[in-house]
ZAMARGU-4260 file (C-alpha; in steps of 0.2 Angstrom, whole numbers, plus 5000, padded with zeros to 4 digits):
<rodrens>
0) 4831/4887/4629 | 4834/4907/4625 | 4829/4913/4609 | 4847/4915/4604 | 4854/4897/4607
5) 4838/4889/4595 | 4842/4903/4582 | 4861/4897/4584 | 4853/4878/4583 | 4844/4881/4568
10) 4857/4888/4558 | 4869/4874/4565 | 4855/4859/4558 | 4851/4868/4541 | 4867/4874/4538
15) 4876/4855/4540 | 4859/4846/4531 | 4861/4861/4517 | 4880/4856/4514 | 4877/4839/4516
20) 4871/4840/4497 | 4881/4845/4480 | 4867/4848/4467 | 4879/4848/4457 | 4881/4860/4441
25) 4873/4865/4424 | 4872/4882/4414 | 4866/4896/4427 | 4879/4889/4440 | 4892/4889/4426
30) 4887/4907/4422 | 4890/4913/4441 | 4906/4901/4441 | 4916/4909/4428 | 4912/4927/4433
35) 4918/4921/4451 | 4936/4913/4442 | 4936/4928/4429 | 4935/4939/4446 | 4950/4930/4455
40) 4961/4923/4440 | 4962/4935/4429 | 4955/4950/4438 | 4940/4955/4425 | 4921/4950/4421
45) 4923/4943/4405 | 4919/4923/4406 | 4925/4919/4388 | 4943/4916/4397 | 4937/4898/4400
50) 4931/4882/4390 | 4913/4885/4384 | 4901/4878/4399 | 4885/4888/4399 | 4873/4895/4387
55) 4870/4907/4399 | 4878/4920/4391 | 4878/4939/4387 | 4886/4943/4372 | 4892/4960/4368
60) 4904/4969/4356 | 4913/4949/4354 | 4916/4948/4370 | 4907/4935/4383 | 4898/4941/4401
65) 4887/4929/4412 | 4869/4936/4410 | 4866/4936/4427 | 4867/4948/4440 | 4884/4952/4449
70) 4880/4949/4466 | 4883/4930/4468 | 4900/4929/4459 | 4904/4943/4472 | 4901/4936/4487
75) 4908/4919/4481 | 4926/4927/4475 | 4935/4927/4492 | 4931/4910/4499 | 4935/4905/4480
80) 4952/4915/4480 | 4955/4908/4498 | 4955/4889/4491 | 4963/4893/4475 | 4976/4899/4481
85) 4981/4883/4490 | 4974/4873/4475 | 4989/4861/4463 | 4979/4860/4451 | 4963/4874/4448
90) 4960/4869/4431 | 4956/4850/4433 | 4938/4845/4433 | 4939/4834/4449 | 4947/4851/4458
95) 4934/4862/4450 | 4920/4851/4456 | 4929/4855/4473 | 4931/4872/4472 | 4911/4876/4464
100) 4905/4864/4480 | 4914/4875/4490 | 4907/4891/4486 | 4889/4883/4486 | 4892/4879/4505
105) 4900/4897/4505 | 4886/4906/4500 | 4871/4896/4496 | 4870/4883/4511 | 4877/4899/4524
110) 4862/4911/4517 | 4850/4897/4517 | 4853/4893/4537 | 4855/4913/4541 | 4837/4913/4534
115) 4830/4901/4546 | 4840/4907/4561 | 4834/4927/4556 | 4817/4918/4551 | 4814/4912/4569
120) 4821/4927/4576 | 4809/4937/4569 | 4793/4926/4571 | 4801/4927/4590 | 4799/4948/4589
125) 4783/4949/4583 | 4776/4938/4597 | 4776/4919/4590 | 4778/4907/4603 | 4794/4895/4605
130) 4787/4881/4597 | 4778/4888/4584 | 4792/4897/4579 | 4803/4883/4578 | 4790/4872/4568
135) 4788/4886/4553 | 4808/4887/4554 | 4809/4868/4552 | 4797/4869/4539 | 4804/4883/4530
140) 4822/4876/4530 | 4817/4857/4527 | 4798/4857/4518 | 4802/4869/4504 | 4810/4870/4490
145) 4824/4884/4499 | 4831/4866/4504 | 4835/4863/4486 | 4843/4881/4480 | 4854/4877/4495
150) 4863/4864/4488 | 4865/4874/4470 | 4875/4888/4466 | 4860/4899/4460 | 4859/4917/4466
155) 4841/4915/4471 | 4845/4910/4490 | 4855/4925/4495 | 4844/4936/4486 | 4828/4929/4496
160) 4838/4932/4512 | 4845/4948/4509 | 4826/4953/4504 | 4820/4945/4520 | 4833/4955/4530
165) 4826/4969/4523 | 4809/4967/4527 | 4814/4962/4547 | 4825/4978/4546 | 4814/4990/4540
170) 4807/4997/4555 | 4823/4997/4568 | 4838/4998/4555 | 4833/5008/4539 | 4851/5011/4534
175) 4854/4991/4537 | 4837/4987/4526 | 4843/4998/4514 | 4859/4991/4512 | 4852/4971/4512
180) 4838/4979/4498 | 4852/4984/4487 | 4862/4969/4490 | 4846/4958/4485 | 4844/4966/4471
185) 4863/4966/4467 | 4859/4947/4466 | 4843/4946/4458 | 4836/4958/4447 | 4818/4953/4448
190) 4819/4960/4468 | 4815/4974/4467 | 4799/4974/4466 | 4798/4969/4481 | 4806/4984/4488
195) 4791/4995/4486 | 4783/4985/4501 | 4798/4987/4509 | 4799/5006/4508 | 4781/5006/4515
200) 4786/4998/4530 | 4802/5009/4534 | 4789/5025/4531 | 4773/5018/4539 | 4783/5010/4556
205) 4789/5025/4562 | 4791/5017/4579 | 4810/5017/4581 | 4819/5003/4595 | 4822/5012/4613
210) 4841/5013/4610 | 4838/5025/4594 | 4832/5044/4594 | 4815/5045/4586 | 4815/5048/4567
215) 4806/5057/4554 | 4796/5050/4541 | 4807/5057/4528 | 4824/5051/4537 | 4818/5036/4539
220) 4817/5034/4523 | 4832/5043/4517 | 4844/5032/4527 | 4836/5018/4518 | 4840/5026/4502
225) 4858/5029/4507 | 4860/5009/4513 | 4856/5004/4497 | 4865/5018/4486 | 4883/5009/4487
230) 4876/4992/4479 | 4864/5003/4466 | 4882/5010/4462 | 4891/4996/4459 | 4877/4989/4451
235) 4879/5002/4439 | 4897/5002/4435 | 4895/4982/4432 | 4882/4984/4418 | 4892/5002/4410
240) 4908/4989/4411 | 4901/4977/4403 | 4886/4982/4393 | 4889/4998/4387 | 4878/5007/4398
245) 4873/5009/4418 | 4855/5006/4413 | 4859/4991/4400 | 4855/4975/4411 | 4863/4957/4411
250) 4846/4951/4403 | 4843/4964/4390 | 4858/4955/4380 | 4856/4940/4385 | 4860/4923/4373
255) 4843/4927/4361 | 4839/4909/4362 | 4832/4917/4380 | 4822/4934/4372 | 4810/4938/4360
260) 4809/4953/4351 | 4791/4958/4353 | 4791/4956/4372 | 4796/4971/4386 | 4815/4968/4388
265) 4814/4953/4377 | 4808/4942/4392 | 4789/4950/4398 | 4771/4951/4392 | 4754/4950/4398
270) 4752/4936/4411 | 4743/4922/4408 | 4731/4912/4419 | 4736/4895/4415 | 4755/4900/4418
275) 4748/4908/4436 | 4739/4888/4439 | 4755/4880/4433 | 4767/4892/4446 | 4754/4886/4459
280) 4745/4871/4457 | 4755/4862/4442 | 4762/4844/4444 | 4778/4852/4437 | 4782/4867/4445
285) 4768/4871/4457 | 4773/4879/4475 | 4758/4871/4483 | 4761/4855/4475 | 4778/4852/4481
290) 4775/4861/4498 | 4759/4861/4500 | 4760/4865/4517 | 4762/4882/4513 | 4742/4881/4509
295) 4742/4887/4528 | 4748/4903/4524 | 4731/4908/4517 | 4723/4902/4532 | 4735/4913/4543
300) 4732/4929/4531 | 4715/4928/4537 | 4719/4927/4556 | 4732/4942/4553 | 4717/4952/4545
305) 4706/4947/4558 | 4718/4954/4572 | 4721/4971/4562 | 4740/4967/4557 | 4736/4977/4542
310) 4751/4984/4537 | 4761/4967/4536 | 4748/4959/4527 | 4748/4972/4514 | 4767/4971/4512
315) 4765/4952/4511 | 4753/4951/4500 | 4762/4966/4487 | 4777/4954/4487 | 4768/4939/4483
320) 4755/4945/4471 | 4771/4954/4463 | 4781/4939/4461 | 4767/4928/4456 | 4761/4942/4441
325) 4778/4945/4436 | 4784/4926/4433 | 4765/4923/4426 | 4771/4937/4410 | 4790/4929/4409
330) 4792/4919/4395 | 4805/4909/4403 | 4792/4904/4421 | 4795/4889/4420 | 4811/4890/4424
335) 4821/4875/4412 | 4828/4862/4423 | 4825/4864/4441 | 4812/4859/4455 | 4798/4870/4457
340) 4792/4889/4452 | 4811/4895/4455 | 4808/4913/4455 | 4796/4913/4466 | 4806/4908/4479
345) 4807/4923/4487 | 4788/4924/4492 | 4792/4909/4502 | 4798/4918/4518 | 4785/4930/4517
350) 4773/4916/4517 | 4779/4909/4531 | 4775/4924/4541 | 4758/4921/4539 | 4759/4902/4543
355) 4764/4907/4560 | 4748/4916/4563 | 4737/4896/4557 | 4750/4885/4563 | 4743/4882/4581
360) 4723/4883/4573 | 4728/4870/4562 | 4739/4859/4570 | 4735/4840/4564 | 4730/4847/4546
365) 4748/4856/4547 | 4757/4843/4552 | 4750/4830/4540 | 4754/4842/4526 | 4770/4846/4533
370) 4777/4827/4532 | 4772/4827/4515 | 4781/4844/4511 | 4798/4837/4520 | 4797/4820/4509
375) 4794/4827/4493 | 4809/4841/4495 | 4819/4828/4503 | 4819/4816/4488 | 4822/4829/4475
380) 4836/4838/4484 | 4842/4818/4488 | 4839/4813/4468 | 4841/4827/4457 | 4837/4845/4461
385) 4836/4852/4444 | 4825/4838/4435 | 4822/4840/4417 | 4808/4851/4410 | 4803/4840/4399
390) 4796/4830/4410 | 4778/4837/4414 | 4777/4825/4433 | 4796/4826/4440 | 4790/4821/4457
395) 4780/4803/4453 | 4788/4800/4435 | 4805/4805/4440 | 4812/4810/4457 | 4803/4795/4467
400) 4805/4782/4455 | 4824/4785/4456 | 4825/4785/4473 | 4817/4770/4476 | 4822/4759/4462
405) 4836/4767/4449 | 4828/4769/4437 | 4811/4775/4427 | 4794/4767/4426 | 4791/4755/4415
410) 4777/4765/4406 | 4790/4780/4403 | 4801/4779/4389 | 4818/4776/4391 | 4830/4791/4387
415) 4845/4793/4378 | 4861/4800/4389 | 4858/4812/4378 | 4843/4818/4384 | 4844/4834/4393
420) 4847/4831/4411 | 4838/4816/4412 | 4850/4805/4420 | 4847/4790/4429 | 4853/4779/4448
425) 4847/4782/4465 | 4855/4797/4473 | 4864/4812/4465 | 4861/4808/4447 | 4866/4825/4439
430) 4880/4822/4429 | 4886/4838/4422 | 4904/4842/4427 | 4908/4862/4428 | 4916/4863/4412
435) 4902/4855/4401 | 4890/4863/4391 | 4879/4848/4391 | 4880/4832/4402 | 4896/4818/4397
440) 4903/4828/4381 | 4917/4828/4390 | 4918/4815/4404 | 4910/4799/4399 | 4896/4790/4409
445) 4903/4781/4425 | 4919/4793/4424 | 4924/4798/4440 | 4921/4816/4433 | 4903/4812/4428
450) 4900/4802/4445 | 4906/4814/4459 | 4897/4830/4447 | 4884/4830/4462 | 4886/4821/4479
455) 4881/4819/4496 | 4893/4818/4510 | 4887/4801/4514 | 4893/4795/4498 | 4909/4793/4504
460) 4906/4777/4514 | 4891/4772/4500 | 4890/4778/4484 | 4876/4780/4473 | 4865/4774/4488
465) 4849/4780/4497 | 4859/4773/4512 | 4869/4792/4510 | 4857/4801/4514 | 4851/4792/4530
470) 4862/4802/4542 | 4857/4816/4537 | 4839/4813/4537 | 4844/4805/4556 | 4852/4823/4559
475) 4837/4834/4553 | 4825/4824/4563 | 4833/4820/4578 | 4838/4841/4580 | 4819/4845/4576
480) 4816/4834/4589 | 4829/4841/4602 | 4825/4859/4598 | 4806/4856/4598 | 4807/4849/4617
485) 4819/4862/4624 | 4807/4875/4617 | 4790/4877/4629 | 4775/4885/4620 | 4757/4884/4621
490) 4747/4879/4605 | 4743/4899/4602 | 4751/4913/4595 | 4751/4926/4607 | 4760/4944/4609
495) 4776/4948/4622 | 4778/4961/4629 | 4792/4963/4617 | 4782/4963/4603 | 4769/4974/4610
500) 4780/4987/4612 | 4789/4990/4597 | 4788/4975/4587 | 4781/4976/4571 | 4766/4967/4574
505) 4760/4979/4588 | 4758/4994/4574 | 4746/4998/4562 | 4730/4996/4573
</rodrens>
């Protein structure tokens, strides 16, 4: 099967497994929401136009803005204003819960599966066979938690593929890099420091594609510049709009429950160790801990420094040493409620790249860990995405339990509905409709508003049951399975001709 078609099949299978799920809402997508409605209903970037539903708010002057970046609400606005339109009643909760699942498939779950398809594309370029390409792509899309920020209308998805855009764009289209550099960062702040790495790349692979004139160092890099100058721009105008000043960002005037005073923008200080072990290793919100397949990519970091792929190495490792010091020295790292290091999500493509390069060396180990990967990001995209950050073992205390049996251990507590996003059933238990501050102040427990806040498709035919989500789970391994035997491959990574002559993993030696 060409290259093309499995691209084409791999955005098909995530895509459908990544809209099969509605992680529902809670105050960041709330934030995003309304500046998505403001945008469309009423044609400004206010959010205080709309029933209080998020604390995560910028304050300025009396007047209410979502404290995150623009780019999300942006991109969400016209599929929002192309069902609006045709909506009877846009105001209702159960048609709000519509219309915010909608521009989650819209943006979220899209971006999700273009990142696997580009993923796999890329791995292809630099000289990854078939099937190895295909098995990091699987794993990406299905054994980390990009499965769960999928389903939720956070902007951290698009941002990671527009960053990863970048990065595969660097060398061939610098004007197209620079552009998916701004439009990252016009997303998610904390991206650009990535962007340094990326830089590097369009100066250091000078090696243009054969259908391009040769270019200078220095236009290289200037048509980066210039790709990225439009979003920069509107970047700007957003924040002199709505804070005051070009310079002032969304988080600097944050709701001051977030900030603290004596910290750098009110949110950063020194990192500290035991944050960097909890970000990593930590039964709450440790990477390797919920995927720990990912463990390969030190292994593959080796084999890429052994076979002289410098260069990339050194971009990798810039992007994820970056992110990893930075959300070490934010005071928010953990991220509230929410399954796994959330802003580290954007190392996680990056770190695939190096799996590539240990995936055929280490092929049982891999595998074994891989399993374990897809069933813990499948259970708490299936149970609850966004579990409570007070508790300290979501996966074996919480996530499992539910799944299984309905309900919490029998050493555990039990919770008020009160409690924070601690809800209980088997499947799809976030409760918190799109215009609550807080789970059932609105809509009582049971309500139909409360029940259908987060869903599966499968849901439809039985609800509230684990039996939903085995049509997907059929689907996601029965195309993994399809795709893996209509892709040939040897157990190896090895170079195409391809790749050895003007792919990126060809430079640098």
């Amino acid at each position: 099967m060409s290259d093309r078609r499995l691209a084409v099949g791999l955005f098909g299978l995530a895509f459908v497994a990544y809209a099969w799920f509605f992680g529902g809402a809670g105050w960041n997508q709330n934030a995003n929401f309304n500046l998505t409605r403001a945008l469309v209903e009423q044609q400004t970037i206010r959010i205080d136009g709309f029933p209080p539903n998020t604390g995560d708010f910028s304050f300025v002057d009396g007047k209410a803005y979502s404290n995150k970046p623009p780019g999300l609400s942006m991109l969400a606005a016209i599929p929002y204003a192309l069902v609006f339109a045709f909506a009877s009643d846009p105001a209702a909760t159960m048609t709000q819960i519509v219309l915010l699942y909608w521009c989650t498939v819209a943006t979220c779950a899209t971006t999700g599966a273009l990142l696997i398809a580009t993923f796999f594309l890329y791995a292809r370029r630099i000289g990854a066979t078939q099937r190895t390409a295909l098995a990091v792509s699987l794993t990406l899309a299905f054994g980390t938690y990009l499965f769960a920020y999928s389903t939720l209308f956070f902007a951290h998805v698009p941002s990671v593929f527009f960053l990863f855009l970048s990065f595969v764009l660097a060398q061939r289209r610098p004007l197209l890099s620079g552009a998916a550099a701004g439009m990252a960062v016009l997303c998610n702040y904390t991206v650009v420091i990535a962007l340094p790495a990326v830089a590097a790349l369009v100066l250091v692979l000078v090696q243009a594609a054969a259908a391009d004139k040769p270019m200078g160092r220095m236009g290289r890099i200037g048509r980066w510049i210039a790709g990225g100058v439009p979003f920069a721009l509107l970047l700007a105008a957003y924040h002199n709009a709505a804070f005051g000043s070009p310079f002032t960002t969304a988080s600097e005037t944050s709701n001051p429950m977030f900030t603290e005073s004596h910290l750098w923008l009110g949110l950063f200080g020194v990192p500290k160790l035991p944050v960097l072990f909890e970000l990593t290793f930590g039964a709450q919100r440790g990477l390797f801990f919920l995927s720990p397949v990912l463990l390969a990519a030190i292994a593959g970091a080796v084999v890429m420094l052994r076979r002289g792929l410098r260069i990339e190495l050194a971009a990798i490792a810039w992007i994820v040493v970056a992110f990893l010091l930075v959300n070490a020295s934010f005071n928010g790292w953990h991220g509230g409620s929410a399954i796994g290091p959330r802003y580290l999500l954007p190392i996680v493509p990056f770190l695939g790249v190096a799996m590539l390069f240990a995936t055929p060396k280490l092929r049982t180990l891999w595998l074994a860990l891989a399993v374990v990967s897809f069933a813990f990001n499948f259970v708490a995209v299936a149970v609850n995405p966004q579990p409570s950050q007070q508790i300290a073992r979501p996966l074996d205390r919480y996530l499992f339990p539910l799944f299984v049996t309905g309900r919490l251990p029998d050493d555990v507590p039990p919770r008020p509905l009160t409690d924070w996003k601690v809800m209980l059933g088997h499947v799809s238990v976030m409760s918190q409709a799109p215009d609550e501050t807080t789970p059932f102040t609105r809509h009582a427990p049971g309500s139909r508003e409360s029940f259908w806040s987060s869903f599966n498709a499968g849901e439809l035919l039985w609800p509230g049951s684990p039996l939903s989500t085995l049509p997907v789970l059929l689907w996601i391994v029965a195309g993994g399975i399809f795709m893996g035997r209509a892709a040939p491959g040897t157990p190896t990574f090895r170079r195409s001709r391809r790749a050895q002559s003007s792919g990126p993993a060809s430079s640098g030696r």
